[in-house]
C-alpha positions as CSV (number, residue, x, y, z in Angstrom):
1,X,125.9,107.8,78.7
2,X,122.5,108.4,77.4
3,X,118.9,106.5,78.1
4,X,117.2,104.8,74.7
5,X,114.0,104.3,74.4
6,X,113.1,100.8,73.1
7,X,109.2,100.7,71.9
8,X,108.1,97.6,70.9
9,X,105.4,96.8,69.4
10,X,103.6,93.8,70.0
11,X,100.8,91.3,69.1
12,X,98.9,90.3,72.4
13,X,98.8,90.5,75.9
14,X,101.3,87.5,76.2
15,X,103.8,89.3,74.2
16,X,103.3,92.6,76.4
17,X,103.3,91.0,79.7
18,X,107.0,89.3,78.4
19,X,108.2,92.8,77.2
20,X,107.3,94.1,80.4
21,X,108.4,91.5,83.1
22,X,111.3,89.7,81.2
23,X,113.1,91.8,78.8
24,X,112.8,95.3,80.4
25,X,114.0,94.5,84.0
26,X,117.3,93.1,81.6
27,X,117.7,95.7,79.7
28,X,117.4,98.6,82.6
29,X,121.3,97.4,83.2
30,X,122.0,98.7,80.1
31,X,120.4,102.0,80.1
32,X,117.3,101.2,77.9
33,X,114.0,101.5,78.8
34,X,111.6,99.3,77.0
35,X,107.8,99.6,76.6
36,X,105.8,97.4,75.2
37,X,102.5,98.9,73.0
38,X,99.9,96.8,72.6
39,X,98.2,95.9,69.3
40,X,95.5,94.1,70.2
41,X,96.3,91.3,67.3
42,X,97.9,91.2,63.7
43,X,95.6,90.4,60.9
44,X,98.1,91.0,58.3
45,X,101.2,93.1,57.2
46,X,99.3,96.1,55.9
47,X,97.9,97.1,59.6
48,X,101.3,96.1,61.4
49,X,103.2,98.1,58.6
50,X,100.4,100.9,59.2
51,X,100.8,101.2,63.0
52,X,104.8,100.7,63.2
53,X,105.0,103.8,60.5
54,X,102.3,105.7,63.2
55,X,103.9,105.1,66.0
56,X,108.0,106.1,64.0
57,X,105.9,109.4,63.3
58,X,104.6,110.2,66.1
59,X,107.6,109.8,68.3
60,X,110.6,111.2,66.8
61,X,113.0,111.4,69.8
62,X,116.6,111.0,69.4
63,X,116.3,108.1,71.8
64,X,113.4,106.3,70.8
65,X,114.2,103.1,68.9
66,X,111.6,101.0,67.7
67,X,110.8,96.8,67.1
68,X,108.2,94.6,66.7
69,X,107.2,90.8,68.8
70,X,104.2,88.7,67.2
């Protein structure tokens, strides 16, 4: 069974720091790593839509999978 990568992107530091200490010590059970990137705030869909379409481009592993937490 393969590893997936789970990269989330997220709003704040709250969101990151539950990414990191809740949800990815859960999911390392199941073979999936998640990281949590940090957007430093969401001022509107245009800018998420902008960096979630950046970040799909630039990593285009057979692994990666990718979600959002604001």
């Amino acid at each position: 069974m393969t590893w997936v990568r789970l990269l989330v992107l997220v709003e704040g530091q709250s969101e990151e720091t539950f990414v990191r200490d809740l949800i990815a010590p859960e999911l390392l059970n199941r073979r999936i790593s998640a990281t949590p990137i940090l957007l430093g705030g969401v001022t509107g869909y245009a800018r998420l839509k902008r960096d979630l379409v950046r970040l799909v481009r630039h990593d285009q592993g057979d692994d990666a999978r990718f979600t959002t937490m604001i």
